[in-house]
C-alpha positions as CSV (number, residue, x, y, z in Angstrom):
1,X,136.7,36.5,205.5
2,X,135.6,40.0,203.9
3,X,138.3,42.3,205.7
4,X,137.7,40.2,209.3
5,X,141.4,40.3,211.0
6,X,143.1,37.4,213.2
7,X,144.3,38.5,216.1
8,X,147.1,36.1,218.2
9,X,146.5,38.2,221.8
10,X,149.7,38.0,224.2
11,X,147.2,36.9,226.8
12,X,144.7,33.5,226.1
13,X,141.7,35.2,227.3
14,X,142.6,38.8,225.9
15,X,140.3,40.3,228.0
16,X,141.1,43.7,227.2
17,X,140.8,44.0,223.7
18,X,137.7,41.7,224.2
19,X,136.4,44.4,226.3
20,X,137.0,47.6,224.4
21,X,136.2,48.8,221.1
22,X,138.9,51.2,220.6
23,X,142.1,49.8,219.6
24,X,145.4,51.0,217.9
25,X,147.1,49.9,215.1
26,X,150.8,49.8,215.5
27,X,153.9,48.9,213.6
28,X,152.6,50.1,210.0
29,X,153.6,53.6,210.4
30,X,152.7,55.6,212.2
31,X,150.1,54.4,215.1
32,X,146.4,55.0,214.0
33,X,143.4,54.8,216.2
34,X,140.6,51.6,214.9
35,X,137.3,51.5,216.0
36,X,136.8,47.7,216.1
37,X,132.9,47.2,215.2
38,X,132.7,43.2,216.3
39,X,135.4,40.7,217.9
40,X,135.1,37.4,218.6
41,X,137.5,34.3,220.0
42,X,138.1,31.6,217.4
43,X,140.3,28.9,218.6
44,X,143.6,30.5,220.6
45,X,142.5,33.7,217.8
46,X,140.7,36.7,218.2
47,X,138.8,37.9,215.1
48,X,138.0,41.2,214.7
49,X,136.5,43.6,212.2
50,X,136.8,47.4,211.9
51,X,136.1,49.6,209.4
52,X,138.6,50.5,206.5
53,X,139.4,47.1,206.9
54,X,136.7,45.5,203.9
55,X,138.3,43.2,202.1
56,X,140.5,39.9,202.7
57,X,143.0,41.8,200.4
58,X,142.4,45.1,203.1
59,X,143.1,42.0,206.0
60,X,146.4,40.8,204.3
61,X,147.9,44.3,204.0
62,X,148.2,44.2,207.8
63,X,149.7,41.2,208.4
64,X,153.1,41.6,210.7
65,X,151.3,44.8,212.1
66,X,150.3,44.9,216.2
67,X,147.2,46.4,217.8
68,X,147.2,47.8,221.0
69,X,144.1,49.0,223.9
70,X,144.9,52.4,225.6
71,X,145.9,51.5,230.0
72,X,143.1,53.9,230.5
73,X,140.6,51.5,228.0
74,X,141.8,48.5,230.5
75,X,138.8,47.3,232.5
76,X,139.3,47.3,236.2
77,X,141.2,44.4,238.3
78,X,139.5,42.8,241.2
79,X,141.9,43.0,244.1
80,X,145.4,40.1,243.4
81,X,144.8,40.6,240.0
82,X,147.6,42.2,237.7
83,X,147.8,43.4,233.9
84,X,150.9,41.3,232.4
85,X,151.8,44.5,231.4
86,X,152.0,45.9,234.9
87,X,154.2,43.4,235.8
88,X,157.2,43.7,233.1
89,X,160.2,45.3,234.7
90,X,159.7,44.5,238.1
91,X,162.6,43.6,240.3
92,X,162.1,39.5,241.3
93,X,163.4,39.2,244.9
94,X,163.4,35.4,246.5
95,X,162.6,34.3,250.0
96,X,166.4,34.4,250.9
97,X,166.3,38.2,249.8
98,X,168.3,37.4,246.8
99,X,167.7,39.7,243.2
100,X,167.0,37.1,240.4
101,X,166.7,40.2,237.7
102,X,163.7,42.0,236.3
103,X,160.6,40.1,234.8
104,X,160.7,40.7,230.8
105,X,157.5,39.0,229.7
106,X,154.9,36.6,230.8
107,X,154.4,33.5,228.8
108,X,151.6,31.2,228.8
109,X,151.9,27.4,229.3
110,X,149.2,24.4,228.7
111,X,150.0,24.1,233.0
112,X,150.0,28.0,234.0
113,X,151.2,31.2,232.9
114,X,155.1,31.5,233.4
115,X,157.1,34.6,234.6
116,X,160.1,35.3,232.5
117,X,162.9,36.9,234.6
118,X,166.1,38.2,232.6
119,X,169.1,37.8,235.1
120,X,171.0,40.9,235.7
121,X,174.3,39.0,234.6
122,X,173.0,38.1,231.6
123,X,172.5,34.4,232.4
124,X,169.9,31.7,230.9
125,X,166.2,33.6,231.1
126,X,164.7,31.9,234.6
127,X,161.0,31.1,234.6
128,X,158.9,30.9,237.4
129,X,155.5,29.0,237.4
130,X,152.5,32.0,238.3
131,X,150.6,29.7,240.8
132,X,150.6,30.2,244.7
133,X,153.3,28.0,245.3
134,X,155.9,30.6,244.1
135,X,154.4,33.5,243.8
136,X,154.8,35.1,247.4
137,X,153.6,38.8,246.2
138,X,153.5,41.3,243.7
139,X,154.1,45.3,245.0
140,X,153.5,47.6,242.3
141,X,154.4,50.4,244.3
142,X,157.5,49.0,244.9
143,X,158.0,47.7,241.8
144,X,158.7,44.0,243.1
145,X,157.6,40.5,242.8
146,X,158.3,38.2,245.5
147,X,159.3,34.6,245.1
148,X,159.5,31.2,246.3
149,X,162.4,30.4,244.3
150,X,166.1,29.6,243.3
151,X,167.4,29.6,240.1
152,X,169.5,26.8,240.8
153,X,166.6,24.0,241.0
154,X,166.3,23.8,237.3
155,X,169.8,24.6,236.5
C-alpha cells in the first residue's frame, strides 16, 4: 500500500485520530511526533499515511508500535459525552452505595460498549453494559461512575 499504515483504534469510530492530523508514535523508542497527511476508515481499520513512512517495507517496520493524539488535540464533547480515556480509573459506586472497584478499560461489543471494572479484591473483571439502563452518572470531578448494578447477577 506504498507506506499507507493500518491502524486498529481502541474506539470503533476513532474520532480523535480521525479528527487531528498530529499524532505520536509510541512504543518504538522513544515517542516521535507524525504529521499524518491522509486517514481514512477501512473496514473496523483506520488507514493512515504520513510522511517518512513511503514504503510497504517503511509500514512493516512499525508493526507492534501504538500511535497516540495529544488530550489537548481532542475535539470537544457535547455535554454526557466522555473520552474512554477520561473514564479509566474511576471509582464505580452502585445504587446501594457499594464500591465495585475502578474501571480499567472500555471494551466495545457488537450490542454496546462495555465498562470494565477491576474489583478492588482482586476478583473476576465485572462488566457493565454503557446504555442508560446502568449507567446512572459519570462525575469527573469526583472521579465516579454511578451504577445500576450488582456483581452478583452474572456471577
Amino acid at each position: 500500500m506504498r507506506g499507507w499504515v493500518r491502524i486498529a483504534p481502541h474506539s470503533p469510530l476513532a474520532e480523535v485520530l480521525r479528527s487531528t492530523r498530529r499524532w505520536w508514535l509510541v512504543g518504538l523508542g522513544p515517542a516521535r511526533e507524525l504529521e499524518v497527511s491522509a486517514v481514512r476508515q477501512q473496514g473496523a481499520y483506520l488507514v493512515a499515511k504520513w510522511a517518512g513512512c513511503d514504503s510497504p517495507e517503511a509500514a512493516e517496520a512499525l508493526k507492534g508500535a501504538q500511535v497516540a493524539a495529544a488530550r489537548g488535540d481532542f475535539p470537544p464533547l457535547l455535554p454526557g459525552e466522555y473520552y474512554w480515556v477520561d473514564l479509566i480509573g474511576l471509582r464505580v459506586i452502585n445504587r446501594a452505595e457499594r464500591e465495585l472497584g475502578a474501571v480499567k478499560g472500555l471494551r466495545s461489543s457488537a450490542a454496546h460498549d462495555l465498562l470494565e471494572i477491576e474489583q478492588d479484591s482482586g476478583g473476576n473483571e465485572i462488566l457493565v453494559p454503557v446504555v442508560a439502563d446502568f449507567i446512572d452518572g459519570i462525575d469527573l470531578d469526583a472521579g465516579t461512575v454511578r451504577v445500576n448494578w450488582e456483581p452478583e447477577w452474572l456471577a
